[in-house]
C-alpha positions in Angstrom: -14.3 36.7 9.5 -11.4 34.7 10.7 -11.4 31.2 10.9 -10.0 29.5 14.3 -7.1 27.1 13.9 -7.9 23.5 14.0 -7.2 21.1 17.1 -4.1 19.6 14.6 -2.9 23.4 13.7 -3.2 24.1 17.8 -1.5 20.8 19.2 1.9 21.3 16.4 1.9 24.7 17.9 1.9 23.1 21.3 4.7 21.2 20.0 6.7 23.6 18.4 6.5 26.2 22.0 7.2 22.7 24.1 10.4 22.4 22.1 11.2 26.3 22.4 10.2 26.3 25.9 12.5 22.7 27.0 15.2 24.2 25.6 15.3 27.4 27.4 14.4 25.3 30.5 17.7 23.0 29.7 19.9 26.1 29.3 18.6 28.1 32.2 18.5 25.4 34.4 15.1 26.5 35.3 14.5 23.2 37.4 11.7 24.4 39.6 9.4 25.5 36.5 10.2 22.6 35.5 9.3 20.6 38.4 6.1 22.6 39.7 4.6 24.0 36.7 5.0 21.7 33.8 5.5 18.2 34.6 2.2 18.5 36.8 0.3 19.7 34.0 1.4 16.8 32.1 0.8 14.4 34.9 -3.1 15.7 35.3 -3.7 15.2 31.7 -2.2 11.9 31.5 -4.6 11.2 34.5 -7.5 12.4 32.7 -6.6 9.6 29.7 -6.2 7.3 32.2 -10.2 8.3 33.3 -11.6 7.8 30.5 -10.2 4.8 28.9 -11.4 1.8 30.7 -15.1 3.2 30.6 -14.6 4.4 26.9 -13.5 1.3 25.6 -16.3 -0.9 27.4 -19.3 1.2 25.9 -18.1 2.0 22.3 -17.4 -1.8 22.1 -20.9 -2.8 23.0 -22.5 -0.2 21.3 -20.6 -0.7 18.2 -20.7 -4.5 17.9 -24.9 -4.2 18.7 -24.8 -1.5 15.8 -23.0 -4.0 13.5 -26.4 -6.3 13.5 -27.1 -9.5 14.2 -24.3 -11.9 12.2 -27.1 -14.7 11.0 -29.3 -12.1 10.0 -26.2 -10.3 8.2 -26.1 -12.7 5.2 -23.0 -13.9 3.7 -22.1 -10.7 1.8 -21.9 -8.8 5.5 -20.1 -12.0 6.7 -17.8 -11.3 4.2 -17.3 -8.1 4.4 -16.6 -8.4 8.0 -13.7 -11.0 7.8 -11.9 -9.3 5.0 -11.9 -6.2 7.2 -10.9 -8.0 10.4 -8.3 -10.0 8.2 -6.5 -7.0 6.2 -6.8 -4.8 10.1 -4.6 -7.5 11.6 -2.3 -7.5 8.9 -1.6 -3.9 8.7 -0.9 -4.5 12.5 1.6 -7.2 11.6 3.0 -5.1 9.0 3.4 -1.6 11.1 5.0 -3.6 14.3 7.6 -5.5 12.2 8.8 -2.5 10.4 9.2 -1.0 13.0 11.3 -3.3 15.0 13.1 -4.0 11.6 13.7 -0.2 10.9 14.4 0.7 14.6 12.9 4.3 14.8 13.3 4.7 18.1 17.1 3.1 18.8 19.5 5.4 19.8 17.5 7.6 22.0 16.7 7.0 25.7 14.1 8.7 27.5 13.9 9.5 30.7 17.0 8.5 33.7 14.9 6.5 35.6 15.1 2.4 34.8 12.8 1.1 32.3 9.5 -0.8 33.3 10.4 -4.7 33.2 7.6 -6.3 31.6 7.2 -10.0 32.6 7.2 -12.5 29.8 4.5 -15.1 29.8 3.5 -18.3 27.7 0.7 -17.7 24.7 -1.4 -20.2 26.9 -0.9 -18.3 30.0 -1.5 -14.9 27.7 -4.9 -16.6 26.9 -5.8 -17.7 30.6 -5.1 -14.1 32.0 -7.2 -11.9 29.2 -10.5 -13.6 30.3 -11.9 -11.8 33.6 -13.0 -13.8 36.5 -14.4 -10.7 37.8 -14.9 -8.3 35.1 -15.7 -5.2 38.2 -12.3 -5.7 39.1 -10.9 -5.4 35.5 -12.7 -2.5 35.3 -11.3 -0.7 38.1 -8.1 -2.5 37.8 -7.7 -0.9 34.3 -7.5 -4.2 32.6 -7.9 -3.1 28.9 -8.3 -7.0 27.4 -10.0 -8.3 30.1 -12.6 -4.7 29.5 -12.5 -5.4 26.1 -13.7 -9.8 26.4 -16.1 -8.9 29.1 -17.4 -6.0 26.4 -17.6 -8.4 23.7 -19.5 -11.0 25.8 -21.7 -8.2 26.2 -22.5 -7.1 22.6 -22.7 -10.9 21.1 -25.5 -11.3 24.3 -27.5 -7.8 23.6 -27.4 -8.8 19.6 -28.8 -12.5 20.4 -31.5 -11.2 22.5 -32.8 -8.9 19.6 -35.7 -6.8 21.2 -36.0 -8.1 24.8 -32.7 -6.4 25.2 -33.2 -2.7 23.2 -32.9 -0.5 26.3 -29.4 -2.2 27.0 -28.5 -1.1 23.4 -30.1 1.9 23.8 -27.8 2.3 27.2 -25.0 1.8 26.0 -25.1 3.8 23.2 -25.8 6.6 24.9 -23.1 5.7 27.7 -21.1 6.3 24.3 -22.0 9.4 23.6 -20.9 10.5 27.2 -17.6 9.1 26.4 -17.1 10.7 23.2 -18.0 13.9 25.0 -16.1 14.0 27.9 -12.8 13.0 25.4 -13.9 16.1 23.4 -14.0 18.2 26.4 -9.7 16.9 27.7 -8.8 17.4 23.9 -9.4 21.4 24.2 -6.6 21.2 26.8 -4.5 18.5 24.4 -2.2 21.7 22.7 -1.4 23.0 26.5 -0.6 19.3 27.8 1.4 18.6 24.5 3.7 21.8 25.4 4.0 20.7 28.6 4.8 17.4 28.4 7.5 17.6 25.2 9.1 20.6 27.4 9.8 18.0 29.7 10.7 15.6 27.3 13.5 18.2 25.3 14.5 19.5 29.0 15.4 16.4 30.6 16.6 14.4 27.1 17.6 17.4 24.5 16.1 18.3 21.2 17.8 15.7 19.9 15.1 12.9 20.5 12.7 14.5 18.1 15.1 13.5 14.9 13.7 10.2 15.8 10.4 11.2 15.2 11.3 11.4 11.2 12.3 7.8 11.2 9.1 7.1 12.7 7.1 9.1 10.0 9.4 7.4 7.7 8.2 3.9 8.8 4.6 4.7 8.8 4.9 6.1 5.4 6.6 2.4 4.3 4.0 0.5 6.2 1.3 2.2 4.4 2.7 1.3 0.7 3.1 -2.2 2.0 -0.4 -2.4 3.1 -1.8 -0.4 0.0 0.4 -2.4 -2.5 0.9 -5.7 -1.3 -1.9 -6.7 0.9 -4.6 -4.7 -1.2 -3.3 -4.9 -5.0 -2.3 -8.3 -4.5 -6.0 -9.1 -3.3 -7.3 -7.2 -6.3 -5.3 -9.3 -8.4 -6.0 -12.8 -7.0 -9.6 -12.0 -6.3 -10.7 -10.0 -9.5 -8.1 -10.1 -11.6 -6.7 -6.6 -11.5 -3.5 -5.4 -11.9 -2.2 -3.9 -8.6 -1.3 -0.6 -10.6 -4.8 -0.8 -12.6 -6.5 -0.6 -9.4 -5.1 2.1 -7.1 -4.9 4.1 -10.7 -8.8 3.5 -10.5 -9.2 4.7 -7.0 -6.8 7.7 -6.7 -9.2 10.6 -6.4 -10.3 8.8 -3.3 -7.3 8.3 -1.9 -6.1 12.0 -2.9 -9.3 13.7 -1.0 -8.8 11.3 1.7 -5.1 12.4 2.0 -6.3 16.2 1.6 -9.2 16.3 4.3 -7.9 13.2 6.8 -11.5 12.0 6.9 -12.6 8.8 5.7 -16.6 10.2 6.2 -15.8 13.0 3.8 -14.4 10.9 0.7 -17.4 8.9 0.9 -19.4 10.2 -2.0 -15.8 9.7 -3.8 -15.5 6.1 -3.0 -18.9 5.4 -3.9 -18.1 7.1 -7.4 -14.8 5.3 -7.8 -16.3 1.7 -6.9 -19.3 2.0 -9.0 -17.4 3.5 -12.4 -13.7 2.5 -12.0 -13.7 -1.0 -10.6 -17.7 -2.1 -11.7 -19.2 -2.6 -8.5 -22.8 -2.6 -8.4 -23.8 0.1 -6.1 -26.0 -1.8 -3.4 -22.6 -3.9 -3.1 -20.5 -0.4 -2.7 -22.8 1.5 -0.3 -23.4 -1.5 2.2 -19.6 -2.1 2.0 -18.4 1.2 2.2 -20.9 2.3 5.3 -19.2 -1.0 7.1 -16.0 0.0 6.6 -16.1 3.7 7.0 -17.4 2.2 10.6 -15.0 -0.3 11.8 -12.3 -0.8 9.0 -9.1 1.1 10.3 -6.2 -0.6 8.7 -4.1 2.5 8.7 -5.2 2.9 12.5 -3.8 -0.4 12.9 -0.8 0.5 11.6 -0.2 3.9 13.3 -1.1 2.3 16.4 1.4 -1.0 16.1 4.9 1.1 14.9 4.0 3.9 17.7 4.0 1.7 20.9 7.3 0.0 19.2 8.6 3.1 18.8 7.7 4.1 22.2 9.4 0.6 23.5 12.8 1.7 22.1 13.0 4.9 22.9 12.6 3.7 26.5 14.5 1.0 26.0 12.0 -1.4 26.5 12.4 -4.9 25.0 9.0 -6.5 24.2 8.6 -10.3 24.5 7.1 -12.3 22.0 3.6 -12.7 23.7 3.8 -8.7 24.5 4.0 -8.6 20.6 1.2 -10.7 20.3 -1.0 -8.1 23.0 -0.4 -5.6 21.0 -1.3 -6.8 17.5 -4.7 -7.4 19.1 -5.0 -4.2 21.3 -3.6 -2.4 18.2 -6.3 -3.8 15.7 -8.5 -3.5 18.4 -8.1 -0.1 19.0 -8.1 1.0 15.2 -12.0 -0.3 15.2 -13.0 1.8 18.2 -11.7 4.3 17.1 -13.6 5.2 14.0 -15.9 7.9 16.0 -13.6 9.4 18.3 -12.3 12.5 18.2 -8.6 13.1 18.9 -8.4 8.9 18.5 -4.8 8.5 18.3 -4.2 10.3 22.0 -6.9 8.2 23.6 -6.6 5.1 21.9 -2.9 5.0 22.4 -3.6 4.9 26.1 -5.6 1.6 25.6 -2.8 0.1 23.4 0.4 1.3 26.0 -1.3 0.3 28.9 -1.9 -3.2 27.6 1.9 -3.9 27.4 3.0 -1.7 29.9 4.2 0.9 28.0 4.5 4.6 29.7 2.6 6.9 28.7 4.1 10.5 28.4 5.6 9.4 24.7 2.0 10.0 23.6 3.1 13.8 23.2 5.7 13.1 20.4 2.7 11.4 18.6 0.4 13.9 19.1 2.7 16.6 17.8 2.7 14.8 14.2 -0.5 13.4 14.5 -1.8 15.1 11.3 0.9 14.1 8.8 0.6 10.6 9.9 -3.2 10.8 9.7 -3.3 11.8 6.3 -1.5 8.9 5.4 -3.3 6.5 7.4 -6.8 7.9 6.1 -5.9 7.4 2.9 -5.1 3.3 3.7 -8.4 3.3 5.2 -10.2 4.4 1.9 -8.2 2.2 -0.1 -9.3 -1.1 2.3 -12.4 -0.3 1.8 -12.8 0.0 -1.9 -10.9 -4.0 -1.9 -13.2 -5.0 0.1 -15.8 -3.7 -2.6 -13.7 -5.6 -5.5 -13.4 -8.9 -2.8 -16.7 -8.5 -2.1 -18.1 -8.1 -5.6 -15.6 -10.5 -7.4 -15.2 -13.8 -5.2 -19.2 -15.1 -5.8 -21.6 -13.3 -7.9 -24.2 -15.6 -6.6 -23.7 -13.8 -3.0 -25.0 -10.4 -4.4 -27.9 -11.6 -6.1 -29.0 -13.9 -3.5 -27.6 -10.9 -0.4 -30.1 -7.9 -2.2 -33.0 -8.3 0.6 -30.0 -8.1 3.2 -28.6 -5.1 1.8 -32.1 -3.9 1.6 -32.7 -4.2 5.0 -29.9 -3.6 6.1 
């Protein structure tokens, strides 16, 4: 029996026959094809992201901070855990956005004739002022992704403080979740036919040329991802337990190899747990209730992906970001790496939420799609590794906190 390509194998096809296809449509002049068949197709499916986001980001936010559990029930080893996942995600934000405006991927190449978006510049305080909703319904249909995203963390924090009284809520939006998650799988069976459409469009109004810039983007990824794997998570290892850098990713390399292999955090944990219990000497109630965190909300390579793609996207627009547009999308880009641990096709939908924050357009998305799986490979593989230093952080800053945390991770 043959087995079916893969939505990865289907949307680099999609890629390689949008390339083909703008090119014969730049020779031939084929304008009205151009005009009346494939731009609306990549219109309607850029309107169907546009659908789904708002609602998508609201639901998976409340149901996954009310899955999380309630923080002063959590005990200090889940308080833990938490920070050093939320601190290492914003730096591999930091670190994927300022390589990226320091390697320029995207310079040189202008999309599109007509004049770039202007994106006003405002003051951090004023940034703070406007991200929290004085009428959340109006955010909503407004397409406000922070002010969705405060309201929906208002939300969770009030569900998981209410405990019981409020179950049906979680139970709600949970299941709201599950809608979302559908409906995405249901526009990502089209994704390979809106891919072809929208790069022929790119390639036949811009020429081929703009897709050598998509190397330099792989490139930077690729840097961002030994920065965050060497710097931010060896030197941890080193301050915190006393490894050497080398000694630990040495230690947790078939990890990060099936993680590379297979793209799925999920599926490499039965490796982690292996790796964390033998190689770095973590006991293993400590490694399962860190790794089941982590394979839930700790996207670090997400984080990164989704920072160096919107400033990729900038330049090849020609956009110049303002400092507190940098700021948006550090947050929206971190943001967006924790929701979108359950999603399928994330890095389509979730890069909506992040370009729409900053006013980005859209119809770059199809370049990223179109590599999606090299760059996934090496972003699962970050993932993995921040979660087996979290293990080693975990385990090595207080010994006291696993002793006195076993009834949490119990219960938990």
């Amino acid at each position: 029996m043959k087995k079916s390509l893969g939505l990865s194998s289907k949307i680099f096809i999609g890629l390689l026959a949008g390339v083909v296809l703008g090119i014969i449509i730049q020779m031939g002049q084929f304008n009205g094809l151009l005009e009346y068949v494939i731009q609306p197709i990549g219109t309607i499916f850029l309107n169907l992201m546009k659908m789904v986001i708002v609602p998508l980001i609201l639901c998976t936010l409340v149901s996954s901070m009310t899955h999380v559990g309630d923080m002063n029930r959590l005990g200090l080893m889940g308080k833990k855990t938490l920070t050093y996942y939320m601190t290492t995600t914003v730096l591999a934000a930091c670190i994927g956005m300022t390589l990226a405006l320091i390697m320029k991927p995207g310079v040189g190449v202008l999309l599109g004739n007509a004049e770039a978006p202007v994106i006003q510049t405002t003051n951090l305080m004023s940034l703070i002022v406007d991200i929290v909703p004085s009428n959340p319904f109006k955010a909503l249909t407004d397409g406000n992704t922070l002010q969705v995203i405060i309201f929906g963390a208002f939300v969770g924090v009030a569900i998981n403080s209410l405990g019981e009284k409020a179950s049906a809520a979680k139970v709600l939006f949970t299941n709201f979740s599950d809608i979302m998650y559908k409906i995405v799988e249901m526009i990502m069976r089209i994704t390979p036919i809106a891919v072809c459409a929208l790069i022929a469009d790119v390639v036949a109004t811009n020429g081929w040329s703009v897709l050598v810039s998509l190397i330099k983007l792989i490139l930077v990824i690729f840097i961002a991802c030994l920065v965050q794997c060497f710097f931010v998570y060896g030197m941890s290892a080193k301050i915190f337990a006393k490894m050497n850098p080398m000694q630990f990713i040495k230690s947790i390399l078939p990890a990060q190899m099936l993680s590379f292999s297979t793209a799925s955090s999920a599926a490499t944990l039965p490796v982690s747990l292996k790796c964390a219990k033998e190689n770095l000497g973590v006991k293993q109630e400590v490694a399962q209730f860190v790794l089941n965190i982590g394979s839930t909300i700790n996207m670090d390579g997400g984080a990164i992906y989704q920072a160096a793609c919107a400033v990729f996207i900038a330049q090849i627009y020609g956009i110049q970001l303002s400092g507190s547009q940098l700021i948006i999308l550090i947050v929206t880009a971190s943001l967006a790496s924790i929701g979108a641990a359950a999603i399928p096709g994330t890095v389509i939908v979730m890069m909506t939420m992040v370009l729409s924050s900053i006013g980005l357009p859209l119809e770059a998305i199809a370049l990223i799609a179109g590599v999606d799986r090299i760059l996934d490979m090496m972003t699962t593989s970050v993932n993995v590794t921040g979660d087996l230093s979290a293990c080693l952080f975990v385990s090595s800053t207080d010994e006291t906190i696993i002793m006195t945390d076993d009834e949490a991770v119990i219960e938990a």
